[in-house]
N, C-alpha and C positions, 0 to 999 in steps of 0.2 A: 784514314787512320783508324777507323773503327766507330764506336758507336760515341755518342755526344757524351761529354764528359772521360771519355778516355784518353791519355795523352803518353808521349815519350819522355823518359826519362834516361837517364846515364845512372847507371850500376857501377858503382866501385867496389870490386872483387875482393881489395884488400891485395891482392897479389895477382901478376901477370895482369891480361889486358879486362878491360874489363866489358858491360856488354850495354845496349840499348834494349830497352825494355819497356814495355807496354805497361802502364797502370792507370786504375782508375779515381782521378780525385773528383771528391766528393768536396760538398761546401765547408765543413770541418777541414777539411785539408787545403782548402784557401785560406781559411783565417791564418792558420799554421803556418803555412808558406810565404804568406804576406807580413808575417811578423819578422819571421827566420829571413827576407831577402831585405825588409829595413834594417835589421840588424846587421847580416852584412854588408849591405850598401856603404854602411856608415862606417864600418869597419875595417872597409878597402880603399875606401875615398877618404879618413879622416889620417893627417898627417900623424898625429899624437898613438894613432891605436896601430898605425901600422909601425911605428920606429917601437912600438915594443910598450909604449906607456898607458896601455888605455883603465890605468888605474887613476890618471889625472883628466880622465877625458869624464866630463858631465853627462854627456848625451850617449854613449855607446851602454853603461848599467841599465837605465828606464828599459832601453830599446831589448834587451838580453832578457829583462825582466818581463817585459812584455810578452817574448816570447815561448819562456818557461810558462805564462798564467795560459797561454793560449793552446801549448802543450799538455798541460793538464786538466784544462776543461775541455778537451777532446775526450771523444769515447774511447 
């Protein structure tokens, strides 16, 4: 796949297909990532956030907030 620390990802184009692409994450971009996939996790698996309510869900804000602090203590 190339050199240690480089991976594939899925590019969404925004329109028409879109592409696989090569980038490189860095340990900033684990923290990120690792925030942003608990947040989804919780957000695709919890009944409450997926019918549309997750303004009464307790656990899916922390998890959002977590990931906005982690987003902006990146470089």
């Amino acid at each position: 796949m190339g050199k240690p620390g480089d991976a594939e990802r899925w590019l969404d184009t925004g329109s028409g297909p879109g592409a696989v692409v090569r980038v490189r994450v860095t340990g900033v971009n684990h923290v990120v990532q690792a925030a942003y996939r608990a947040w989804l996790d919780h957000a695709t698996s919890c009944g409450t956030c997926r019918d549309g309510a997750a303004g009464e869900c307790t656990v899916v804000q922390p998890l959002w907030d977590a990931y906005q602090a982690a987003r902006q203590a990146a470089p």
